[in-house]
N, C-alpha and C positions, 0 to 999 in steps of 0.2 A: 822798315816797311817790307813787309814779305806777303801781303795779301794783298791783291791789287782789285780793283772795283771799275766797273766802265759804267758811267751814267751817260744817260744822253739828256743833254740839257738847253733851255730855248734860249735865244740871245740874249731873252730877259733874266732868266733867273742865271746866266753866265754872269750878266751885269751885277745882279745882286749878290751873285757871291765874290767875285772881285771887289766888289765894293766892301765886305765884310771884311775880307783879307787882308784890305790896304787901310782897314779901322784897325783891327788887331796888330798889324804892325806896326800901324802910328803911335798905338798905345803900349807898344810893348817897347818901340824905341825911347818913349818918354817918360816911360816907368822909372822914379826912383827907387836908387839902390845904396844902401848902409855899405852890403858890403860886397866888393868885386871880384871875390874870389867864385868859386864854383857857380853863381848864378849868374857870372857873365858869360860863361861858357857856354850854360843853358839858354840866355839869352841868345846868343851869338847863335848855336842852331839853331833856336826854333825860326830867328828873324830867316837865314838860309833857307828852310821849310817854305815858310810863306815866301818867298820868291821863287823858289823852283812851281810850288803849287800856280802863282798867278803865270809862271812862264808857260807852264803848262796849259792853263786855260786860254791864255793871250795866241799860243802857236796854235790851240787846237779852234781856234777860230778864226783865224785866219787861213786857215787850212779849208776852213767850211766855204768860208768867204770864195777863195780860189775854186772851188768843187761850182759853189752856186752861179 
């Protein structure tokens, strides 16, 4: 990741997209797999990805929280 983005987004659509995050990772934790070799690995970051992503949105609104 080397190009970074700042959105400002309302508590709602913050909701809406955690919510999307934690569908993709339920589905990507429960996705069968033939074979374990290189796509668990791919598996294994992206699931890391979507958790730094929702930690990210989880701190940055709590932070709002603290502000408001």
């Amino acid at each position: 990741m080397s190009e970074l983005t700042h959105l400002e987004l309302s508590d709602r659509q913050r909701e809406l997209l955690l919510r999307g995050l934690r569908y993709v990772r339920s589905s990507r934790m429960l996705e069968i797999r033939d074979t374990p070799d290189a796509s668990a690995e791919e598996r294994t970051n992206e699931l890391a990805e979507i958790r730094h992503l929702v930690a990210m949105l989880d701190q940055k609104a709590g932070a709002t929280a603290a502000v408001g």
